[in-house]
TIPA-393601 format. One record per residue: x, y, z of N, C-alpha, C in turn. Coordinates in steps of 0.02 Angstrom, whole numbers, padded with zeros to 5 digits, always signed. Layout:
BEGIN
XYZXYZXYZ;...
***
This chain:
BEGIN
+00282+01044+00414+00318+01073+00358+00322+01022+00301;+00310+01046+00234+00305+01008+00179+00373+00982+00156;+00380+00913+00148+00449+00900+00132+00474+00910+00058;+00528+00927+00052+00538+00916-00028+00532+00878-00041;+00532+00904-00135+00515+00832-00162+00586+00838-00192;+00608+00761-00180+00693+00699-00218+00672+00721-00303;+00739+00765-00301+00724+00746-00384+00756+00669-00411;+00716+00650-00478+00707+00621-00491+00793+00570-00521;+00833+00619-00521+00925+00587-00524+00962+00606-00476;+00900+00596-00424+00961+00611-00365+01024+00547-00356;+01014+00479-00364+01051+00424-00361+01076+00417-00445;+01117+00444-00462+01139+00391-00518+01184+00372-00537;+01211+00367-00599+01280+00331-00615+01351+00355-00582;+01349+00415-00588+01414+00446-00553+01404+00435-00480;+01343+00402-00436+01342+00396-00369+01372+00333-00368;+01341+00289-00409+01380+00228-00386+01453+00221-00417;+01477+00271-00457+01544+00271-00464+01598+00291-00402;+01572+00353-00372+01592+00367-00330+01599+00311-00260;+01547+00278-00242+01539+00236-00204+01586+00180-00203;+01585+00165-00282+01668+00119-00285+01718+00130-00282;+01728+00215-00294+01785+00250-00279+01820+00256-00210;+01766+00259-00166+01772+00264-00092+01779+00184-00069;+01755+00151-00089+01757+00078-00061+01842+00039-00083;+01879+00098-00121+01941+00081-00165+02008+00106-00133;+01975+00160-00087+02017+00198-00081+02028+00175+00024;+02093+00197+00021+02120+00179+00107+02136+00262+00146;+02115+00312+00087+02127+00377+00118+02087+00394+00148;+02069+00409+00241+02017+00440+00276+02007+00499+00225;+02042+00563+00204+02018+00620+00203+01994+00614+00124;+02030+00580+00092+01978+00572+00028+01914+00550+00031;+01901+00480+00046+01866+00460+00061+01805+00501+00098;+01803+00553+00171+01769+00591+00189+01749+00656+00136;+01798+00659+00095+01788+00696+00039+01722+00678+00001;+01737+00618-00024+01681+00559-00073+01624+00571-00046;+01616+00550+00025+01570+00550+00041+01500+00612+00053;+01550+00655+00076+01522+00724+00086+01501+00747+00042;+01515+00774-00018+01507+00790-00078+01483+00737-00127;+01476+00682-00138+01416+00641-00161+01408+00592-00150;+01414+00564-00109+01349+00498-00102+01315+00520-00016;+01339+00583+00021+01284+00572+00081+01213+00619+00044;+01210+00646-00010+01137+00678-00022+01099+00597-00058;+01121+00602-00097+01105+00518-00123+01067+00461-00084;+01114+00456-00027+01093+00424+00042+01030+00440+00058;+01036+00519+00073+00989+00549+00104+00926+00531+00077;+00904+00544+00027+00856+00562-00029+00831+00495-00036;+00883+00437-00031+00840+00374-00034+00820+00349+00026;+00834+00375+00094+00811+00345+00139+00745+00391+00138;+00759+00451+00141+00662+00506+00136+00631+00454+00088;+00645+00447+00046+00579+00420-00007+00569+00359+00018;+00599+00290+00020+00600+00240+00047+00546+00252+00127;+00544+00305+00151+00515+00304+00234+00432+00331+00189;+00449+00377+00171+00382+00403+00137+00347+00339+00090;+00379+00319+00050+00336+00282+00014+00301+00217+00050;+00343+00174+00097+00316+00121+00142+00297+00155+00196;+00312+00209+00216+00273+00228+00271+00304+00194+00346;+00350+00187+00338+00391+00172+00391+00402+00244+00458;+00304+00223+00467+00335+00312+00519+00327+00289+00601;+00342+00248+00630+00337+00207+00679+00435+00203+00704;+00437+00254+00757+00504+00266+00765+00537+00286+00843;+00584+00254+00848+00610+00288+00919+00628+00354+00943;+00659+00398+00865+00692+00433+00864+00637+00494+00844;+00661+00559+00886+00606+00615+00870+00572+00614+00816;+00620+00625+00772+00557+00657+00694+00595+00602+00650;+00571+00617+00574+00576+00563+00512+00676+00578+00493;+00676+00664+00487+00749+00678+00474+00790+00628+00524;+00788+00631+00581+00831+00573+00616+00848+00515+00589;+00769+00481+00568+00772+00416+00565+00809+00415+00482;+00794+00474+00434+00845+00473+00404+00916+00478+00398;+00954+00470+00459+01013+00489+00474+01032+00429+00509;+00974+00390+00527+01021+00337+00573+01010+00303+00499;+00962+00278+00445+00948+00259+00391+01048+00257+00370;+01047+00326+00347+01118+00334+00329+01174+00323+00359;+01178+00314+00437+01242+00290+00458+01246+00203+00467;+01178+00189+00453+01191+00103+00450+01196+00086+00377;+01186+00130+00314+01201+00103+00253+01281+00121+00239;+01308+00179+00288+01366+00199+00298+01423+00136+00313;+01407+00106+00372+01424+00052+00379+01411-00031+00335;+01381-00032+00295+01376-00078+00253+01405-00052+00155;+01446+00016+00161+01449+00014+00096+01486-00014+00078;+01540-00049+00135+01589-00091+00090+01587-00160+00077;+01515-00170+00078+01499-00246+00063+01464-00240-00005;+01464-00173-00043+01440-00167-00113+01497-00172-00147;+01475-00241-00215+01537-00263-00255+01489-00242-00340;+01506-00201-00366+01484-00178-00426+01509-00224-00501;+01551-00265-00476+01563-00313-00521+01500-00382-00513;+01481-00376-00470+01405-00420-00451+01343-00411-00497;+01353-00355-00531+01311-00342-00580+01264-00309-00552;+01242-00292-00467+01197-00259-00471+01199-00180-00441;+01170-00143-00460+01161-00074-00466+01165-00059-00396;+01199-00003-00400+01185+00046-00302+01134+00066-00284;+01099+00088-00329+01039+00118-00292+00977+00043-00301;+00974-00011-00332+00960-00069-00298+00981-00074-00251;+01036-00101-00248+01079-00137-00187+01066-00102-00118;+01066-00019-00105+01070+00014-00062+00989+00041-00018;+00979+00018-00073+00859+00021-00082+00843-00045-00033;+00889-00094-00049+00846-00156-00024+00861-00158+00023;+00935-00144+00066+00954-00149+00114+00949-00101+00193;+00923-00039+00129+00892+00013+00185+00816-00005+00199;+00770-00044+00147+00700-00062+00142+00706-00116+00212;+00750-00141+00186+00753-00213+00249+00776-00185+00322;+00811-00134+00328+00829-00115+00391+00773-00065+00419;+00738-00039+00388+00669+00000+00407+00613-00054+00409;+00603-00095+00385+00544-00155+00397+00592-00186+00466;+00629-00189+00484+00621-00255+00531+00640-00185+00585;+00646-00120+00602+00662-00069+00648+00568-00040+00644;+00544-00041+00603+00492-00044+00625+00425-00072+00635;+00430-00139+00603+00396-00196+00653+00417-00194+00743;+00496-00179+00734+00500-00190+00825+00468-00117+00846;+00479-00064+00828+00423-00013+00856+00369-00013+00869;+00337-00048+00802+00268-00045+00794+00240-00109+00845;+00282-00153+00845+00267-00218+00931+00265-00183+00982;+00297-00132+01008+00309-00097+01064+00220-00056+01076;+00206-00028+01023+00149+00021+01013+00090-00022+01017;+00098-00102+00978+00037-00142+01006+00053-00169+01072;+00091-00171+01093+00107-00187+01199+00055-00134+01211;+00044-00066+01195+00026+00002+01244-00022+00026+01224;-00034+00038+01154-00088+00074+01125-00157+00007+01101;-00230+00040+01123-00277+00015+01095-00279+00027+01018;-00296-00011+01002-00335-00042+00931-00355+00043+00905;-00399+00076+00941-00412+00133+00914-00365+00188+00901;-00319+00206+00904-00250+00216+00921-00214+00197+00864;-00195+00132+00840-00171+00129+00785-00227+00116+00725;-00277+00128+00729-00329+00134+00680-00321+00206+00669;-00303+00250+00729-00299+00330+00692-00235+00337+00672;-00194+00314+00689-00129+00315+00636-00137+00314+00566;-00163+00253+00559-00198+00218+00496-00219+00287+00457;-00264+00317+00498-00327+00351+00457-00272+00409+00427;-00228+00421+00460-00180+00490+00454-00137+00444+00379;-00116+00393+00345-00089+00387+00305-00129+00372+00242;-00195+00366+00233-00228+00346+00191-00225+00401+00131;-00247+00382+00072-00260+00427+00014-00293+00426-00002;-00338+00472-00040-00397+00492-00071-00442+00431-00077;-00419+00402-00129-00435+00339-00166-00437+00275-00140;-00391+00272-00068-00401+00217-00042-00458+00199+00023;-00485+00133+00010-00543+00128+00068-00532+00169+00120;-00591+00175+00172-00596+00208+00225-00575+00150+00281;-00558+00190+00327-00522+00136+00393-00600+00097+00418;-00656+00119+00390-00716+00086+00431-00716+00016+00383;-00717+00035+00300-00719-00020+00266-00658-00085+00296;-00584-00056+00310-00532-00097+00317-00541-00130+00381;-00576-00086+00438-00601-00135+00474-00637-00167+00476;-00708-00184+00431-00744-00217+00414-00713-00285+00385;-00698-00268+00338-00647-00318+00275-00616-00357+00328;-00564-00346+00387-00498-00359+00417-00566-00404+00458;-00623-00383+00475-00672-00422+00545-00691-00497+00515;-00700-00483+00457-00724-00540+00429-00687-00585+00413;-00617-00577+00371-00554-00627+00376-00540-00670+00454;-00520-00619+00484-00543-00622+00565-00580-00679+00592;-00640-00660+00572-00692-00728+00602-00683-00787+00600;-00672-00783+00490-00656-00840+00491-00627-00885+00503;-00571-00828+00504-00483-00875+00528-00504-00930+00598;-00534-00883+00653-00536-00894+00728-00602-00949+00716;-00627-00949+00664-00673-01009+00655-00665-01073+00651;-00623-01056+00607-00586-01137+00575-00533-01143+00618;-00496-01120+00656-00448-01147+00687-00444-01120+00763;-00519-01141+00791-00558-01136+00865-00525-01163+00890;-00519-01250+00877-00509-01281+00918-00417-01294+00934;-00390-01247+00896-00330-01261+00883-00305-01202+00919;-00346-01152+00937-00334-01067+00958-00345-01083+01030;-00407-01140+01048-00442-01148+01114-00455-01214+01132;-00404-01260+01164-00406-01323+01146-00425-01333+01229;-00433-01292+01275-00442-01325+01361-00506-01303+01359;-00546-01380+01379-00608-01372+01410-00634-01340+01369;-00714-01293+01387-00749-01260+01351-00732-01200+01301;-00684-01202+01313-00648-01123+01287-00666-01086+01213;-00684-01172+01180-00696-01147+01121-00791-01150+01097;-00805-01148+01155-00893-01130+01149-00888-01060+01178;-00857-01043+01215-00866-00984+01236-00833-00939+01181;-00780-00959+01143-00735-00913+01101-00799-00907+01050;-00844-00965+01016-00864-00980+00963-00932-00913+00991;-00955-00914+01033-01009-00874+01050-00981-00790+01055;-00920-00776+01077-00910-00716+01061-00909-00721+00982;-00879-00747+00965-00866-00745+00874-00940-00728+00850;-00973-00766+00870-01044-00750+00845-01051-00679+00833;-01043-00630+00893-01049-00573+00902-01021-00506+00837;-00969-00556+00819-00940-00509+00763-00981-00531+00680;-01022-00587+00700-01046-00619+00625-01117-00567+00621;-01144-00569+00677-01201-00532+00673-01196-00451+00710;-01132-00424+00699-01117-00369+00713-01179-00311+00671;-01190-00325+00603-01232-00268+00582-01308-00292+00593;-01314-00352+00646-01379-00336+00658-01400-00312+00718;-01333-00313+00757-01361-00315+00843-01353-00242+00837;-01409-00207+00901-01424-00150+00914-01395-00148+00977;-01360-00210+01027-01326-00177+01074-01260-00197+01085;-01225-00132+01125-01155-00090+01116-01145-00100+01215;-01199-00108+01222-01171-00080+01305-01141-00167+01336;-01081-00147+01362-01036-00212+01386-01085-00259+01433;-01109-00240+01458-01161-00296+01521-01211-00326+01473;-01246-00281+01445-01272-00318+01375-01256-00381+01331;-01201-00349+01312-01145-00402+01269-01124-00453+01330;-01121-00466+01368-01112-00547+01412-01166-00561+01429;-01212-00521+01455-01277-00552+01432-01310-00598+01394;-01286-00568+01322-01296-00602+01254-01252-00687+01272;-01182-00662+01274-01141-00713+01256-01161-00772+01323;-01198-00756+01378-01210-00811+01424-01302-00839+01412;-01316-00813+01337-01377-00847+01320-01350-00894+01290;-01278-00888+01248-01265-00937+01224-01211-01000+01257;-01187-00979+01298-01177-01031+01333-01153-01026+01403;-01148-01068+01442-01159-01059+01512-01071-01058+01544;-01081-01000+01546-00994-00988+01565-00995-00906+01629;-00966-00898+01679-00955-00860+01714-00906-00802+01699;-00942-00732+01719-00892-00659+01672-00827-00682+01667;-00774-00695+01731-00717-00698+01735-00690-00746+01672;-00727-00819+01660-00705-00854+01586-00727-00815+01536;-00776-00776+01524-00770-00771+01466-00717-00681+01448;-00724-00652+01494-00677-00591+01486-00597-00636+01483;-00585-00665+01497-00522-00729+01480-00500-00752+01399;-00583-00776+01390-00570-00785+01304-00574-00721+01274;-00636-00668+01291-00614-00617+01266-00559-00571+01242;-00515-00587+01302-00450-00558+01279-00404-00590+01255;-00407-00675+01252-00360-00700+01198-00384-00673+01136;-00438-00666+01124-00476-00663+01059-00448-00589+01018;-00466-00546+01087-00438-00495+01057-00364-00486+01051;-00314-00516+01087-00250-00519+01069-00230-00538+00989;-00265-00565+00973-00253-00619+00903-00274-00558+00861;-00360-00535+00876-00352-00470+00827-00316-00418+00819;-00273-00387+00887-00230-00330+00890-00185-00357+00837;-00136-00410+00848-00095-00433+00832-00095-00427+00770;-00164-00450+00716-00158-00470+00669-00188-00412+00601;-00208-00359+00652-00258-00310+00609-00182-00247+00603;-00122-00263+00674-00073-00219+00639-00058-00248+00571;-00033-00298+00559+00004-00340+00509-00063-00313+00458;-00130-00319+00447-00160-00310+00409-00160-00218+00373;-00151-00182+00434-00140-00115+00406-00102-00102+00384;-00015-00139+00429+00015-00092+00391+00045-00149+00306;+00023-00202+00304+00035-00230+00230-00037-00235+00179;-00074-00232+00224-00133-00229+00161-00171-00285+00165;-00156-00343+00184-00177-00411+00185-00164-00445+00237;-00207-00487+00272-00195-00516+00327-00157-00579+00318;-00116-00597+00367-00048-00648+00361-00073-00707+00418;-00137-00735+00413-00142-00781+00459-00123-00853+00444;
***
């Protein structure tokens, strides 16, 4: 179902008047008054847009309306730490603090989802938020492979400091440098390859393999869901 669209004054001056009104007042039933009648649509409207626009859709709770409701009972609980003599605005003040409580609620979701889900998995997430105009998830994985390499290039020996670890890491790496030339895909193949290049037994190198790939899971979420890789 298509969500509405926030008009464009849903937050304004009379919200944050009200808000000081309620933060002024020691009457439960006024106060539930205040609230009910204007500042919980207000609330509302900025936690939908705030989830929609960052894309904060990585959640414990059934659907997005929820997570707009827990949105609102934790800004509920922080309205009386808004001082309007501070000079700054409510719908600032109430933006940043709902922005900040949806980034760090769903980083811990989205950790949970890289514990369980493959790489392909949150690459189709990915593909479900993109827009017209923005690259394709093949380009972003491309782009994200190559940062990637390098990173695990330059800091081999610092990623793989026991014994051979970092000839064997450096020889899978290979694999992703000459990714658009190799014609093979099939896994026995690919150790094949990687034990032309150096003399290591399946069990070590499926070992580095999966540190290797831990570092990419890890780092290609952070790359999707901000845009830029944070290594």
């Amino acid at each position: 179902m298509a969500r509405k669209r926030a008009k464009a004054n849903y937050f304004t001056k009379e919200t944050e008047e009200y808000i000081v009104k309620y933060n002024n007042s020691n009457d439960i039933t006024y106060r539930n008054k205040i609230f009910t009648e204007h500042i919980y649509l207000p609330f509302y409207k900025l936690a939908e847009n705030i989830i929609h626009t960052f894309k904060f859709y990585y959640t414990e709770v059934e659907n997005i309306e929820d997570l707009q409701h827990e949105v609102i009972t934790f800004l509920l609980n922080k309205i009386h730490l808004y001082d309007q003599s501070k000079g700054s605005k409510a719908y600032s003040y109430f933006g940043t603090i709902a922005k900040r409580y949806l980034i760090l609620s769903n980083q811990k979701n989205y950790k949970k989802r890289v514990e369980t889900a493959p790489v392909e998995v949150l690459e189709e997430d990915e593909n479900h938020s993109y827009n017209i105009d923005e690259p394709s998830a093949t380009d972003k994985l491309s782009s994200f492979i190559d940062i990637y390499t390098e990173y695990c290039t330059k800091n081999i020996f610092e990623l793989f400091p026991k014994g051979d670890d970092a000839q064997i890491a450096d020889a899978i790496l290979e694999l992703f440098r000459k990714r658009e030339h190799l014609d093979v895909f099939n896994k026995k193949a690919l150790y094949i390859y990687i034990r032309e290049q150096v003399d290591a037994k399946t069990p070590k190198i499926t070992k580095i393999a999966n540190q290797l790939y831990d570092i990419f899971k890890e780092n290609y979420i952070f790359y999707l869901e901000h845009g830029y890789a944070d290594f």
